[in-house]
VOTI-914573 format. One record per residue (C-alpha): x, y, z. Coordinates in steps of 0.25 Angstrom, whole numbers. Example, Ala and Ser with C-alpha at 12.3 -4.5 7.8 and 13.67 -1.06 7.14 Angstrom:
<atoms>
- x | y | z
- 49 | -18 | 31 .
- 55 | -4 | 29 .
</atoms>
This chain:
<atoms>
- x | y | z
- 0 | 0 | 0 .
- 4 | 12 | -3 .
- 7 | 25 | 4 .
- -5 | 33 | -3 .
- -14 | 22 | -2 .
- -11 | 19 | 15 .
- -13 | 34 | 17 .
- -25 | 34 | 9 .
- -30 | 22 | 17 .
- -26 | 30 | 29 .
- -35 | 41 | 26 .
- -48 | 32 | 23 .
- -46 | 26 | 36 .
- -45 | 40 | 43 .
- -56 | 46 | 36 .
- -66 | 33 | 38 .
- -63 | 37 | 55 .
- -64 | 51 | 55 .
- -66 | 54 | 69 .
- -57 | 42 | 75 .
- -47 | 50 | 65 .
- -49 | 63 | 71 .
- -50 | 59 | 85 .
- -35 | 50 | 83 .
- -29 | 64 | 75 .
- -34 | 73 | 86 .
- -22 | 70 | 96 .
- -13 | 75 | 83 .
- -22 | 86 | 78 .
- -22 | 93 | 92 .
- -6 | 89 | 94 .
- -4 | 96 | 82 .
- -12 | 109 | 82 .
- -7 | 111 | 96 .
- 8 | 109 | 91 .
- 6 | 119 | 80 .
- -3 | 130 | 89 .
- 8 | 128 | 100 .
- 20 | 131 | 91 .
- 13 | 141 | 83 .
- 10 | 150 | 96 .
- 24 | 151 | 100 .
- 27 | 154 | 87 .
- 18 | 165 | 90 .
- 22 | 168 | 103 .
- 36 | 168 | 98 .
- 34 | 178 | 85 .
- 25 | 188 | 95 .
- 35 | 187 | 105 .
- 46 | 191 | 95 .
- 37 | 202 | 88 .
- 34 | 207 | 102 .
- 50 | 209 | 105 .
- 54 | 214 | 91 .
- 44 | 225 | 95 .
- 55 | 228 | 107 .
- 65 | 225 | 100 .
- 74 | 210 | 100 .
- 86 | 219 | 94 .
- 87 | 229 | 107 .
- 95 | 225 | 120 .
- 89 | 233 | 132 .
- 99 | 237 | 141 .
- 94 | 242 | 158 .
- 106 | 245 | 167 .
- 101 | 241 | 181 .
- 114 | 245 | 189 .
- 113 | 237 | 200 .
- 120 | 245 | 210 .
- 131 | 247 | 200 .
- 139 | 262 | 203 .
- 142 | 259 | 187 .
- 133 | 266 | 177 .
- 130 | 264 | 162 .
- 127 | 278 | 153 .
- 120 | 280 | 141 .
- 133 | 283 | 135 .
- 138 | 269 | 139 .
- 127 | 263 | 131 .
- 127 | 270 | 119 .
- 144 | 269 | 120 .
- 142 | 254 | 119 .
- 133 | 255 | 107 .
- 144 | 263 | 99 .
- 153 | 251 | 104 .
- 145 | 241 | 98 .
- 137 | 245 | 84 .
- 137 | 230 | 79 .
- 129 | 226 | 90 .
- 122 | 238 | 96 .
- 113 | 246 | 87 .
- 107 | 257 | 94 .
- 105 | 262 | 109 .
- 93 | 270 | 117 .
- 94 | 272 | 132 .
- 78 | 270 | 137 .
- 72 | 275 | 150 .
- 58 | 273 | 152 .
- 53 | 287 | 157 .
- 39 | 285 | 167 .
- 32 | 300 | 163 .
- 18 | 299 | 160 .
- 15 | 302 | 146 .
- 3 | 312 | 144 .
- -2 | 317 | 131 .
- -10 | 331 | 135 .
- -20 | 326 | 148 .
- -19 | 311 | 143 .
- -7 | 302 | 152 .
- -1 | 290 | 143 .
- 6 | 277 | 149 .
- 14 | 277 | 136 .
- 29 | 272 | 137 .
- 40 | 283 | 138 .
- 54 | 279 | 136 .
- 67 | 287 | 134 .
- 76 | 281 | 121 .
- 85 | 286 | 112 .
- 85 | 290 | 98 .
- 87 | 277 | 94 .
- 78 | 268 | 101 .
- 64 | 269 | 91 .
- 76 | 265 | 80 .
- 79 | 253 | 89 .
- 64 | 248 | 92 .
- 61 | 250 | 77 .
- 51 | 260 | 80 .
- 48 | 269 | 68 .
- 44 | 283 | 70 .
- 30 | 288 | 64 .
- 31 | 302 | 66 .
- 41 | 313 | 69 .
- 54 | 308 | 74 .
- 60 | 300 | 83 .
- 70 | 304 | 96 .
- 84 | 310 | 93 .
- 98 | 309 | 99 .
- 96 | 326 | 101 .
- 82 | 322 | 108 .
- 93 | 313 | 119 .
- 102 | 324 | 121 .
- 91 | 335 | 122 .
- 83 | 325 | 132 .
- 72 | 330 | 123 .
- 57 | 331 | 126 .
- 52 | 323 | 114 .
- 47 | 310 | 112 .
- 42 | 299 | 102 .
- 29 | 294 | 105 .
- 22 | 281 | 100 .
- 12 | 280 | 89 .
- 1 | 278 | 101 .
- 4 | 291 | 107 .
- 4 | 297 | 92 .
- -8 | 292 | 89 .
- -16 | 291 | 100 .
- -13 | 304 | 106 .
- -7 | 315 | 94 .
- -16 | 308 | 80 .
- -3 | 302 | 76 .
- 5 | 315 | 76 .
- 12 | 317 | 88 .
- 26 | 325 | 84 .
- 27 | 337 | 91 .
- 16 | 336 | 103 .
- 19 | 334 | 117 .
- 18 | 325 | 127 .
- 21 | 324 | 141 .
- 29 | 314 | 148 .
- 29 | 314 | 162 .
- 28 | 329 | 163 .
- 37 | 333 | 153 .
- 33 | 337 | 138 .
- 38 | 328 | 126 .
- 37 | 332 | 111 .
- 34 | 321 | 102 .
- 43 | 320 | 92 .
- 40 | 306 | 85 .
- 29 | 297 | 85 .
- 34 | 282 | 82 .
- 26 | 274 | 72 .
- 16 | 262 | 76 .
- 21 | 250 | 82 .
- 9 | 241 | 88 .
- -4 | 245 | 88 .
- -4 | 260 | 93 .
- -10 | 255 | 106 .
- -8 | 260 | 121 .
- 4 | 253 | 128 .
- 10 | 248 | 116 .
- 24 | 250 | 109 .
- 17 | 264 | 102 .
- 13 | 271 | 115 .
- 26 | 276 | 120 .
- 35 | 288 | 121 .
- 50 | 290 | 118 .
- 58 | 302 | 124 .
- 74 | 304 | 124 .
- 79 | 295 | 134 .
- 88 | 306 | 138 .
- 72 | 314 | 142 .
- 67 | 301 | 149 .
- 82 | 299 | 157 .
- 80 | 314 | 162 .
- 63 | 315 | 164 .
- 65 | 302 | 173 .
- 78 | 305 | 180 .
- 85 | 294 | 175 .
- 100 | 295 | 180 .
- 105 | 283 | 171 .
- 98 | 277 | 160 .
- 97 | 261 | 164 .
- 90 | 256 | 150 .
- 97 | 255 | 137 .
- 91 | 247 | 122 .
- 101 | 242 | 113 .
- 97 | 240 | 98 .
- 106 | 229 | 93 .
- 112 | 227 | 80 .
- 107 | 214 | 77 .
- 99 | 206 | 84 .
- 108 | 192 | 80 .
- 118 | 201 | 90 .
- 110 | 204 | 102 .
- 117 | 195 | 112 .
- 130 | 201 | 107 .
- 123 | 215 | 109 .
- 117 | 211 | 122 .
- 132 | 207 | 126 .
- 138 | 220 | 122 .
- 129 | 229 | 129 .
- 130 | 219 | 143 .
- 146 | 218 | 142 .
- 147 | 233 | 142 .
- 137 | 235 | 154 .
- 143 | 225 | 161 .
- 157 | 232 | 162 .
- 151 | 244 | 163 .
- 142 | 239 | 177 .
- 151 | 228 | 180 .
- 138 | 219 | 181 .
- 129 | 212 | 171 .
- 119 | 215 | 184 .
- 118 | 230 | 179 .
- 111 | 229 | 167 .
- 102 | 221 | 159 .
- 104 | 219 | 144 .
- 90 | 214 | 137 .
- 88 | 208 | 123 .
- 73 | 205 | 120 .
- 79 | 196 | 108 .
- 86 | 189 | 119 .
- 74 | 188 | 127 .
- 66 | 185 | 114 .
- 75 | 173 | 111 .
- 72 | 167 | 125 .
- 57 | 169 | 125 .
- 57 | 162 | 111 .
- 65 | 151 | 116 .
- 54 | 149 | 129 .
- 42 | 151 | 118 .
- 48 | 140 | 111 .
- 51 | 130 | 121 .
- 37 | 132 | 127 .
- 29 | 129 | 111 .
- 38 | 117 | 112 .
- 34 | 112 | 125 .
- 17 | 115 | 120 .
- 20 | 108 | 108 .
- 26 | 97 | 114 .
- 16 | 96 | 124 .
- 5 | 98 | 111 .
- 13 | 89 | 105 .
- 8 | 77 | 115 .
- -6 | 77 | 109 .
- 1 | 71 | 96 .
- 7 | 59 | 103 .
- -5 | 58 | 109 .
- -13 | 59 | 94 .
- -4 | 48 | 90 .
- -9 | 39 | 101 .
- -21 | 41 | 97 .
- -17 | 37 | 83 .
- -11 | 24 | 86 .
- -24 | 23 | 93 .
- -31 | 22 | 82 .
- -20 | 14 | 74 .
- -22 | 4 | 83 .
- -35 | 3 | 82 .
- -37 | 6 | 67 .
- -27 | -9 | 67 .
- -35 | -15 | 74 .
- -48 | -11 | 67 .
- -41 | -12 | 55 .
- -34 | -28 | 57 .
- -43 | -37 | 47 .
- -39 | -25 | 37 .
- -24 | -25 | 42 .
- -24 | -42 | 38 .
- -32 | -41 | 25 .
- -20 | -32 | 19 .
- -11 | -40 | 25 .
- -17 | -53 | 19 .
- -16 | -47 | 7 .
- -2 | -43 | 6 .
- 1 | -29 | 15 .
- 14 | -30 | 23 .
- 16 | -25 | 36 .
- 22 | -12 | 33 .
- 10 | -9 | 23 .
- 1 | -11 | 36 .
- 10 | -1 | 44 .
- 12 | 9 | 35 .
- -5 | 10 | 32 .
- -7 | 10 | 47 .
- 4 | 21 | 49 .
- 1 | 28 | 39 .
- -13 | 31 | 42 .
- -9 | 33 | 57 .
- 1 | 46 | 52 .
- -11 | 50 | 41 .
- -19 | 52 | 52 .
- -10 | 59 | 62 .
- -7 | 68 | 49 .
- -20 | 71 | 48 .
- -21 | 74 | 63 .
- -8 | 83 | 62 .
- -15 | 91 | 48 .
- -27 | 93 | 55 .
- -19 | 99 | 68 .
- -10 | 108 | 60 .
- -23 | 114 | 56 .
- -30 | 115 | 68 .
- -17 | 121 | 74 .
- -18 | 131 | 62 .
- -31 | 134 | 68 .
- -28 | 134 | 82 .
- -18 | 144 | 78 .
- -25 | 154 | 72 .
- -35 | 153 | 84 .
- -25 | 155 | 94 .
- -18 | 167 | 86 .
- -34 | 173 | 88 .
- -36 | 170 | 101 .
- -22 | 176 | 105 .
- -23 | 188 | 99 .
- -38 | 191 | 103 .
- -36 | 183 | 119 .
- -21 | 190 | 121 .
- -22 | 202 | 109 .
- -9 | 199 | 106 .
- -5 | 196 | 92 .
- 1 | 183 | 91 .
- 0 | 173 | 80 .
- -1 | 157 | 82 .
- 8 | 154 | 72 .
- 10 | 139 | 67 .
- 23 | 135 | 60 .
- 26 | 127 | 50 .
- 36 | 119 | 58 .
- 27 | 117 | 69 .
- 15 | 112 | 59 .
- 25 | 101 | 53 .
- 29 | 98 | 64 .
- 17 | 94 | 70 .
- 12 | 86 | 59 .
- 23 | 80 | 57 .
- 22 | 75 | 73 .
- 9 | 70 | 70 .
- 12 | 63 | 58 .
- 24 | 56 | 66 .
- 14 | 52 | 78 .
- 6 | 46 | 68 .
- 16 | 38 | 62 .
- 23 | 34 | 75 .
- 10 | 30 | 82 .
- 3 | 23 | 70 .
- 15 | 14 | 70 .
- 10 | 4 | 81 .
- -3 | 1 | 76 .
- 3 | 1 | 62 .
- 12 | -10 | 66 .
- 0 | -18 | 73 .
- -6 | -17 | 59 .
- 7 | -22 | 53 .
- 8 | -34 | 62 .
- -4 | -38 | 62 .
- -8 | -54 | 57 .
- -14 | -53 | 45 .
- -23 | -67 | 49 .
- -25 | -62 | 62 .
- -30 | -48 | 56 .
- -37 | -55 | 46 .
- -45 | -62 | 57 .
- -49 | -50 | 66 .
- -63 | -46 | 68 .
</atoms>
């Protein structure tokens, strides 16, 4: 018997017990469809967690001096010295100081962010601006009064045209200068509602002696460790203590939470992955039992000539037909049950996070089931073999 004509033999048996078919593929269809809905959330959880730490910024390095008692002390000349040292690794430098005044906009008090950075830190987050200009190296050395709001302040409160209005900040009168372009949503809290003053303006309105916060753009991201190394080797001579200061890479940080993501999905999708095993049980379940049903059938053929390894490779072959079947149907149902989470998520969490199925995980799983339907159709396939064509001949 050929190939063709066993598979074809193995479908029409299938097909003549549908629901004994379904219920002996279900422990496969769900193995599978949990395998692929497993894997294809932490592929999500991974791209939103790396979209949501490209929006920070995986090629920045953020630098917080603690002291710790130290009489040694780190300047902002020291920092941007050590940038001059080192223009292969280290691209740019903005000393940040997070200034506590109250924004208000005539009667009306704002909880938008305000932060002190240097000329170069909107180049180094890849923020673009929308209107009028951004802060200037002058702006630093004159501790200006000017700022460069986010597009929430522009449009919510100035129509989209804030240049050259004022706004107070804790007390004191800004002119805004720029207005940056649109990151998210435009929405209250986000990344658009915030306000950027010369650090030199924060350092003085908030009585800052020293300034304790640097970020580093680097060079390349494929050299951040090396950048990270630089910038710590220098502060430790400097302090005499790597317990001074605090040198952090969100790429760094990024590789780690990818690694945990990963090592959890495989876990779930090992544990998911025991529902197969048990979908092949039930398999050879049924083998067993088709054999038995199936004996006087099993002894004609061998009456009239089949060998043992045609009896084997019909019974196998209609065992991994229908766990293949079983793993089609699931890598549809995962697809499904995908898309359902991906819904459920975004509406349940309003976060925008896609369940996102691979290839590899797909095959994979299929691949799996056709496997476990090999591997447990092989028993009752050997019975069938081995059977005694008089004896099978007789049975009832």
């Amino acid at each position: 018997m050929s190939l063709r004509q066993s598979f074809l033999m193995a479908i029409k048996n299938i097909m003549s017990s549908k629901v004994r078919s379904l219920l002996t593929m279900l422990g496969i269809i769900i193995g599978v469809a949990a395998v692929i809905v497993i894997v294809g959330l932490g592929n999500g959880m991974e791209t939103y967690m790396t979209d949501s730490f490209k929006s920070m910024g995986t090629n920045l390095l953020t630098v917080t001096v603690l002291g710790r008692g130290s009489s040694r002390s780190v300047s902002v000349e020291d920092m941007y010295q050590l940038l001059d040292d080192n223009p292969e690794y280290l691209d740019a430098l903005s000393p940040t100081v997070t200034y506590n005044g109250t924004v208000k906009i005539g009667s009306e008090s704002l909880s938008s962010s305000v932060t002190g950075v240097s000329e170069d830190y909107l180049y180094m987050k890849a923020y673009e601006i929308d209107r009028g200009r951004d802060l200037s190296y002058i702006d630093m050395e004159n501790r200006s009064k000017v700022c460069v709001v986010g597009s929430y302040i522009s449009k919510e409160f100035f129509n989209g045209n804030p240049v050259g209005k004022e706004i107070k900040i804790g007390g004191n009168t800004f002119t805004v200068i720029g207005a940056m372009a649109e990151e998210l949503e435009s929405e209250e809290g986000s990344t658009d509602d915030c306000v950027y003053i010369p650090y030199t303006t924060a350092a003085r309105l908030s009585n800052t002696g020293k300034i304790s916060s640097y970020t580093f753009a680097v060079v390349s991201e494929e050299t951040i460790s090396e950048s990270k190394a630089i910038i710590e080797e220098k502060l430790e001579k400097i302090f005499g203590s790597d317990s001074a200061f605090l040198v952090i890479s969100l790429s760094e940080i990024l590789d780690v939470m990818s690694q945990m993501i990963d090592i959890m999905v495989t876990v779930l999708a090992g544990i998911a992955a025991i529902s197969l095993v048990v979908g092949g049980i039930g398999i050879m379940n049924i083998m067993l039992v088709s054999v038995t049903e199936r004996t006087r059938e099993i002894g004609i053929r061998k009456a009239l000539g089949a060998k043992q390894r045609n009896i084997m490779s019909q019974f196998v072959i209609e065992a991994a037909t229908t766990s293949a079947l079983g793993g089609v149907i699931g890598i549809g149902m995962g697809y499904m049950f995908s898309e359902i989470a991906t819904r459920v998520i975004s509406v349940a969490l309003e976060v925008e996070m896609k369940v996102i199925p691979t290839v590899g995980s797909v095959m994979l799983a299929f691949g799996i089931s056709v496997g476990i339907g090999i591997l447990f159709g092989y028993l009752p396939a050997k019975k069938a073999a081995r059977l005694n064509p008089i004896d099978a001949l007789r049975y009832e």
